[in-house]
N, C-alpha and C positions, 0 to 999 in steps of 0.2 A: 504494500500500500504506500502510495504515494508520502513525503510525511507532509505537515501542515505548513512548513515552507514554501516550497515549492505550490502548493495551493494558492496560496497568500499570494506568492511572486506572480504567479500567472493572473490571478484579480486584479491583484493594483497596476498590472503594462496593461491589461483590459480597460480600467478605467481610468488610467493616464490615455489612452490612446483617445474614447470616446470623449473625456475632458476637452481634449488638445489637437484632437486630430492627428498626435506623433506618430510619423509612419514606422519610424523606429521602434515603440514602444508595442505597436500591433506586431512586428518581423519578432520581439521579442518573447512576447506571449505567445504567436503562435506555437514557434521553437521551443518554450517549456510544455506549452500542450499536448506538442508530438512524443515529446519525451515523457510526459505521464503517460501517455496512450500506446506507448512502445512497452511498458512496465507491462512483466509476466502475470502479475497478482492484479491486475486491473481487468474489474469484469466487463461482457460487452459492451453492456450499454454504456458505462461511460466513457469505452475505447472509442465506441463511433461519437457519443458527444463530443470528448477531446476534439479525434480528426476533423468533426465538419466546424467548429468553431475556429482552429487553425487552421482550415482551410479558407472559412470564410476571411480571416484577419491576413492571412497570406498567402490570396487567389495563383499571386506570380510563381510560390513556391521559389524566391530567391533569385529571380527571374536581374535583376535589379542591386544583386548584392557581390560585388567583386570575391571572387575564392582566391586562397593561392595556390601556386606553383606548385 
C-alpha cells in the first residue's frame, strides 16, 4: 500500500496545478500516480483510477519533457 506521503504529494501537485494552472505540477502528479498505480499491492480499481487521472493531467505522456542521453 501506497504510504500517506506519496498520497498527500500527489493531492497537493493536483491542487497546485488546478490552483495555478502549473503544467509542471500536473507532469508531476501525474508521475506519482503512475507510480502508485505500478504498486503490486494496489487493487484494480484504484490502479485504473490512478492511470486515467494521470492520464488525464498528462495527455502528452512526456511528449514535451526533454530525456537524456
Amino acid at each position: 500500500m501506497p504510504s500517506s506521503e506519496l498520497w498527500a504529494g500527489a493531492l497537493s501537485l493536483v491542487l497546485i496545478h488546478h490552483e495555478t494552472g502549473c503544467p509542471q505540477s500536473a507532469l508531476n502528479a501525474a508521475r506519482l500516480l503512475e507510480r502508485i498505480g505500478d504498486m503490486t499491492d494496489i487493487d484494480s480499481e484504484t490502479r485504473n483510477l490512478c492511470e486515467r487521472a494521470s492520464n488525464r493531467l498528462n495527455p502528452g505522456k512526456d511528449l514535451h519533457h526533454a530525456r537524456t542521453a
